[in-house]
C-alpha positions as CSV (number, residue, x, y, z in Angstrom):
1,X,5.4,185.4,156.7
2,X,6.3,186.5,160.3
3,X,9.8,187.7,161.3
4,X,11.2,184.3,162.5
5,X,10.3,182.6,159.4
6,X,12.2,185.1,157.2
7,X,15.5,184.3,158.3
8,X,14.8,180.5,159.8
9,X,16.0,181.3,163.0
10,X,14.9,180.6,166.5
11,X,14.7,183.4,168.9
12,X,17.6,183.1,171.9
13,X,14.8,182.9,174.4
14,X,13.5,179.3,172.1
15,X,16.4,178.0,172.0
16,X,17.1,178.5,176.0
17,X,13.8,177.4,176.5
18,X,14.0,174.0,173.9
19,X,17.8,173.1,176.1
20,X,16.3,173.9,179.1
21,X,13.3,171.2,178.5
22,X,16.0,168.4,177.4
23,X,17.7,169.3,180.5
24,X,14.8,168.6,182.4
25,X,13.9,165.9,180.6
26,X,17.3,163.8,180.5
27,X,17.4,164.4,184.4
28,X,14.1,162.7,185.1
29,X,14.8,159.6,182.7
30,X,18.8,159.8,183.9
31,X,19.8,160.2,180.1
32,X,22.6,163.0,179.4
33,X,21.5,165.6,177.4
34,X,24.3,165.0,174.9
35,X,22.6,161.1,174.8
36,X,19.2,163.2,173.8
37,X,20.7,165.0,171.0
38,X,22.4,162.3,169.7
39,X,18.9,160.1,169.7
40,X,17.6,162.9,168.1
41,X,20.1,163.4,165.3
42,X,20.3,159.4,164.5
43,X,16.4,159.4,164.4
44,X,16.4,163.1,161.9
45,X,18.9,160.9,159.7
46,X,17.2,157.1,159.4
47,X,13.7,159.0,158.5
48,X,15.5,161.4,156.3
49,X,16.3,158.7,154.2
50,X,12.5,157.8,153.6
51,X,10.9,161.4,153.8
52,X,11.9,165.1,154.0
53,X,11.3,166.2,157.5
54,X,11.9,169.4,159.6
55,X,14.9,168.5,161.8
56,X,14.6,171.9,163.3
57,X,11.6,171.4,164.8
58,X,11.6,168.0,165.6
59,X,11.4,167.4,169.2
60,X,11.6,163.7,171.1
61,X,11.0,163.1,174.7
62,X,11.4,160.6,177.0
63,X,9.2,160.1,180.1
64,X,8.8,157.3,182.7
65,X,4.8,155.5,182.3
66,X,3.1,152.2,183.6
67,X,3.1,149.7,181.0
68,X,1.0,147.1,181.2
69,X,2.7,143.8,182.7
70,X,5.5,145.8,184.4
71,X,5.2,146.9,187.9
72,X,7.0,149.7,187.7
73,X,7.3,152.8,185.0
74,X,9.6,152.3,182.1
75,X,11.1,154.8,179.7
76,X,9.0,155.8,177.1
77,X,10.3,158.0,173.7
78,X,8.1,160.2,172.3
79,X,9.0,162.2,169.0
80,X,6.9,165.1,167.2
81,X,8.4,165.0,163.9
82,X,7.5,167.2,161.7
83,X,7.1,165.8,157.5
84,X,7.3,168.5,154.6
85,X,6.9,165.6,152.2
86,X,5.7,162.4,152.6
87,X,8.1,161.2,149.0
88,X,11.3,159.8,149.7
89,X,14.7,162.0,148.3
């Protein structure tokens, strides 16, 4: 068991690092970062109530990519949620 994982506790450079990427990402789909974390936290709490999940490391992105029958790129979410138990509460 490393360091981080004693305490639970991201390092300061992490969690700069983790905002910095919703920044990004929010700017290139024109979603507020305050919209991202409030996707995020709806989506931690509607699969909570099926399965125990890690809402600390959850991450979800959205990106622009060509779906077939549109022209032009849409918005796309991703999410990389992670499942400690696949039982519901």
């Amino acid at each position: 068991m490393g360091f981080k994982n004693f305490f639970g506790r991201k390092k300061s450079r992490e969690i700069a690092k983790d905002r910095l990427k919703i920044l990004l990402i929010s700017d290139r789909v024109n979603c507020s970062p305050e919209m991202m974390e409030m996707i995020k936290t709806d989506i931690a709490k509607v699969i909570s109530k099926y399965m125990k999940i890690d809402t600390e490391s959850m991450e979800i992105q959205i990106s622009k990519t060509g779906v077939k029958g549109h022209e032009s790129k849409v918005p796309t979410l991703y999410a990389n949620i992670p499942i400690l138990d696949l039982h519901s509460k």
